[in-house]
C-alpha positions as CSV (number, residue, x, y, z in Angstrom):
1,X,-0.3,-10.3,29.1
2,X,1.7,-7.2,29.2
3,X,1.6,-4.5,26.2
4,X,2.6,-5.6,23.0
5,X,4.1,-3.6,19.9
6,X,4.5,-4.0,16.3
7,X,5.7,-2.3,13.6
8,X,3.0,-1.6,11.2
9,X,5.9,-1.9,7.9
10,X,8.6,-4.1,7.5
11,X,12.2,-3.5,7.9
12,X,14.5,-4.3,5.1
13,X,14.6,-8.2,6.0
14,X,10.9,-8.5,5.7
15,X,10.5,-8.7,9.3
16,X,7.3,-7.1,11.7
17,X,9.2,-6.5,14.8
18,X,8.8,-4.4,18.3
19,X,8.2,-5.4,21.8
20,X,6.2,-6.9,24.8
21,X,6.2,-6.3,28.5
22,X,5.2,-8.9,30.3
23,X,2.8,-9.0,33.3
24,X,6.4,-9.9,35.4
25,X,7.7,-6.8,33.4
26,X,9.9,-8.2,31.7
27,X,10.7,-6.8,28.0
28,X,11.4,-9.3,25.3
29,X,11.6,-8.9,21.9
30,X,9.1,-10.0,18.9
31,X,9.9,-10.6,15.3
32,X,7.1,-11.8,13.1
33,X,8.1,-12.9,9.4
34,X,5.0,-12.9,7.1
35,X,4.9,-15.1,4.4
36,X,6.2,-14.8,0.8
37,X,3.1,-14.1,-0.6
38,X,2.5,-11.2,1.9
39,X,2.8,-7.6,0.8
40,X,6.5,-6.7,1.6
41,X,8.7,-3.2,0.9
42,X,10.3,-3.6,-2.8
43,X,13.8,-4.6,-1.2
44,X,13.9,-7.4,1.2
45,X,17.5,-8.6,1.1
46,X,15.9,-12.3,2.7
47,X,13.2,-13.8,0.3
48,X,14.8,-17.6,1.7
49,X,13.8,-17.4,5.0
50,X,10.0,-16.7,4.1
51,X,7.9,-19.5,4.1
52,X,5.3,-20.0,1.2
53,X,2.5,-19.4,3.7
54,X,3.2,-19.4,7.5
55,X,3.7,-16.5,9.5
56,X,7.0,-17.2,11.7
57,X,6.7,-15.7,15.3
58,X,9.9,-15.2,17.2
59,X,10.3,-14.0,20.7
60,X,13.9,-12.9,21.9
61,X,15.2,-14.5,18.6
62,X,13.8,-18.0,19.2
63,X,11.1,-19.5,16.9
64,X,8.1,-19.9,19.4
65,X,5.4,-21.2,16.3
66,X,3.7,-20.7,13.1
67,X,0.6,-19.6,12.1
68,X,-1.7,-19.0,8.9
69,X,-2.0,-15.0,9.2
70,X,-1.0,-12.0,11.3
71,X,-4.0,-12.5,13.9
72,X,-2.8,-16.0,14.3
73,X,0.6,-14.9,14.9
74,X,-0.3,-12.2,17.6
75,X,-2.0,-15.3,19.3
76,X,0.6,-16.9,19.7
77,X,3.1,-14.2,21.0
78,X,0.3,-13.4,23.3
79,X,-0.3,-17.4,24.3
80,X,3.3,-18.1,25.1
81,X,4.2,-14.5,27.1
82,X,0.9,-16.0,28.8
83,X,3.1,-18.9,30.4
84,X,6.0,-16.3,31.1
85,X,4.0,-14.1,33.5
């Protein structure tokens, strides 16, 4: 897999998000949502889209999977660019 960015705080929807190259070179973008029991800026104008405890991973807007904490949710961003490259 290609090189792969996050932010390290979440914007004002509660959302990690950044980039990946791919291997192909190919950009796409990445949008983790932590859960709602995760440490998140005082404002996050979308509490409903958190779920109680999976971290949501999207790639190019697209729900790819869930996991059970950040590490998890890197593996899987990683495992499916895996398939793209």
């Amino acid at each position: 897999m290609g090189k792969l960015t996050l932010t390290s705080v979440q914007d004002g929807l509660g959302y990690f998000y950044g980039t990946c190259t791919t291997d192909a070179g190919d950009t796409v973008r990445v949008d983790v949502l932590p859960p709602k029991s995760h440490p998140r800026p005082a404002f996050v104008i979308d509490h409903d889209g958190m779920h109680e405890s999976d971290w949501i991973v999207f790639v190019d807007g697209e729900e790819i999977g869930r996991g059970a904490s950040r590490e998890a949710a890197i593996a899987l961003i990683e495992a499916a660019l895996a398939h793209q490259a």
